[in-house]
C-alpha positions, 0 to 999 in steps of 0.5 A, spaced: 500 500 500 502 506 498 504 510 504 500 516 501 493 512 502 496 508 509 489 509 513 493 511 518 494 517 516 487 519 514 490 521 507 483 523 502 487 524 496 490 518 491 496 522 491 499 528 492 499 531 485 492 532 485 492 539 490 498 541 484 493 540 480 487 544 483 492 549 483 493 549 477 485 549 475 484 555 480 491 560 478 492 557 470 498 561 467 497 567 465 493 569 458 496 572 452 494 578 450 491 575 444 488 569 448 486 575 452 481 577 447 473 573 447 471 569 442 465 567 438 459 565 442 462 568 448 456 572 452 459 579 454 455 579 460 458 574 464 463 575 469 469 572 467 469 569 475 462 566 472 465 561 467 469 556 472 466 554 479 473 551 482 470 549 488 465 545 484 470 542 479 474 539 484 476 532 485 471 530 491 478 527 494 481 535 494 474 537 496 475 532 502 482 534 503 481 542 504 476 540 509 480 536 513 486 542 513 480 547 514 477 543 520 483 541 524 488 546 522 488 551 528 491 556 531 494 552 537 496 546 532 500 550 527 504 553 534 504 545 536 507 542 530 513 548 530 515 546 537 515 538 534 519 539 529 523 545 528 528 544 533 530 540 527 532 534 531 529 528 527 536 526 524 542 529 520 542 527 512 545 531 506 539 535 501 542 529 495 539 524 501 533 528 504 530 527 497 533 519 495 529 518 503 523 523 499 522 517 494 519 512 499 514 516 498 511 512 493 505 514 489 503 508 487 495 510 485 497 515 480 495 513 474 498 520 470 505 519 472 510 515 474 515 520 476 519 519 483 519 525 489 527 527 487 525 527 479 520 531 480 525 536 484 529 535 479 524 537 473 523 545 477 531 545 478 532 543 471 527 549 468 530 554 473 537 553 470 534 552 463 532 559 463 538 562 466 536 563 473 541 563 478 545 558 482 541 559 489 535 559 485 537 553 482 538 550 488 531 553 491 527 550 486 531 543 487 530 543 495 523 547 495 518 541 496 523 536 501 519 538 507 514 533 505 518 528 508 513 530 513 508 524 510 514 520 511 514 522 520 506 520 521 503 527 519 497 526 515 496 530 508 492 536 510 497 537 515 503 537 511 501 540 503 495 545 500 494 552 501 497 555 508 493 561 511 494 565 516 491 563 524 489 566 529 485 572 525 479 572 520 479 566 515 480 570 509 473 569 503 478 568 498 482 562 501 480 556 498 473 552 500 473 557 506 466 554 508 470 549 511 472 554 516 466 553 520 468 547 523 474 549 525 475 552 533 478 558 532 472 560 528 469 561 535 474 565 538 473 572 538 479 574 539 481 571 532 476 574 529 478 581 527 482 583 521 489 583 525 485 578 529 492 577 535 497 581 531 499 589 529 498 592 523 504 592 519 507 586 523 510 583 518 508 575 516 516 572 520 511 573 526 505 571 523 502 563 525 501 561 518 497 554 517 502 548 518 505 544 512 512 543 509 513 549 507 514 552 514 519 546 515 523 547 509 524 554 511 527 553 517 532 547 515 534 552 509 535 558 513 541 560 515 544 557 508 540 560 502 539 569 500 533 572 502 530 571 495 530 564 496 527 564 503 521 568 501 520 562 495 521 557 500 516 559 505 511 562 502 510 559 495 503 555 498 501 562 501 497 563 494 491 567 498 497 573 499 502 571 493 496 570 488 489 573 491 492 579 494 490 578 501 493 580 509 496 587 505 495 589 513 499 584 515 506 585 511 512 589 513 516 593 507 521 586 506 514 582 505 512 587 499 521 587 497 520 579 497 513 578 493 516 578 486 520 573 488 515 568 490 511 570 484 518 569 480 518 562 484 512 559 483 510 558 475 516 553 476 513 550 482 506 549 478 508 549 470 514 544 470 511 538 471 511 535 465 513 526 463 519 527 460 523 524 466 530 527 468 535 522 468 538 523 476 544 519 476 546 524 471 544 530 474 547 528 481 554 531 480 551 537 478 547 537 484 551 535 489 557 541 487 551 546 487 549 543 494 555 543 497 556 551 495 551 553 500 550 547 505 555 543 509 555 536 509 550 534 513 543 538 515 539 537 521 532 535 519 
């Protein structure tokens, strides 16, 4: 059995692509100007937001897995699992083994691709460097998705991918499914209820509680190697209710707005990469391993 659907770990989705995916429904690529233009038969009238209902397209299994992650993922949990893991002493392993000990996470049920953890990383490094991008970029792209080694630790799906949002203030309506927030607790907290809710305007999001996944965990094994830019690309990069809706202005600091292009430049190579064609990764390790070695030492805490 795959440890994706193990029923320990009250996994509703048959692999984790299939959030990617509803991403990739909800924020496609950005149109030409000439696909900008409307077709034959289109109705003026209608709302651009009227031609795709993605909350009613979505698979049931995603639909299910935004309901969990909207029930349980609470204030006080986000704060919980911080204390769990980021003192970083689950054991010490380079980034080339991090993401060979990624590829236990088998999607075994995925019909779409047969791809493993590390080719999927290597996919986002490989366009990166194609296009020219910076080393530590490069290097950004390759480790951005180790934290799901979480699923590999017990941690069930909805605790460890989708959309992170900030806890511990008012659940934004442009968050994915926010209906589901009804039955999270914190929806009865009135001290969470405000727009600032328990933070400061202008507090910027370092102290800001935001939903737990994997990109809080990569973030903090990578911090004291890679820029700011890549940091930002790291942290942030499943924050689409910021980097893509525009919300939680109130809550940024003038380094949250520097840092925002850099997530925006990040995040078509972490949707728009994935593709069939397969990397071969025994070629590739040289490369990687050189680059790895320019920034990170040995061996890394995880």
């Amino acid at each position: 059995m795959s440890i994706l659907t193990a029923p320990e770990n009250n996994a509703p989705l048959q692999s984790l692509d299939e959030v990617e995916d509803f991403y990739k429904q909800r924020y496609p690529e950005p149109m030409t100007e000439e696909q900008k233009k409307p077709s034959i038969g289109t109705d003026p009238n209608k709302k651009v937001t009227e031609f795709r209902n993605y909350e009613a397209d979505a698979r049931p299994t995603v639909r299910e897995f935004y309901r969990l992650n909207h029930a349980h993922q609470t204030y006080d949990f986000a704060l919980a699992k911080r204390k769990e893991y980021l003192g970083l002493n689950r054991r010490q392993m380079s980034i080339w083994e991090a993401a060979e000990y990624l590829n236990q996470l088998v999607d075994d049920s995925d019909p779409d691709t047969d791809l493993s953890q590390l080719e999927h990383l290597l996919q986002t490094a490989e366009h990166l460097r194609a296009d020219g991008k910076p080393r530590w970029m490069i290097l950004t792209g390759f480790v951005h998705d180790l934290g799901k080694i979480l699923c590999l630790w017990g941690e069930p799906q909805w605790a460890v991918v989708g959309d992170t949002f900030p806890t511990g203030c008012a659940y934004s309506q442009k968050i994915v499914f926010p209906r589901f927030f009804d039955a999270n607790p914190d929806s009865q907290n009135a001290r969470f209820q405000s727009r600032n809710g328990i933070y400061e305007e202008g507090c910027g999001l370092d102290a800001v509680n935001l939903s737990w996944g994997h990109d809080e965990y990569i973030y903090n094994v990578c911090k004291d190697y890679l820029p700011m830019e890549g940091l930002y690309m790291l942290r942030y990069h499943s924050f689409y209710p910021w980097h893509r809706e525009g919300e939680y202005g109130h809550l940024l600091n003038d380094q949250d707005r520097k840092h925002l292009k850099d997530v925006h430049d990040f995040n078509p190579y972490d949707l728009y990469t994935k593709s069939h064609a397969k990397p071969d990764a025994k070629a590739l390790r040289p490369y990687y391993e050189d680059l790895i070695s320019e920034y990170f030492p040995t061996k890394v805490r995880w």
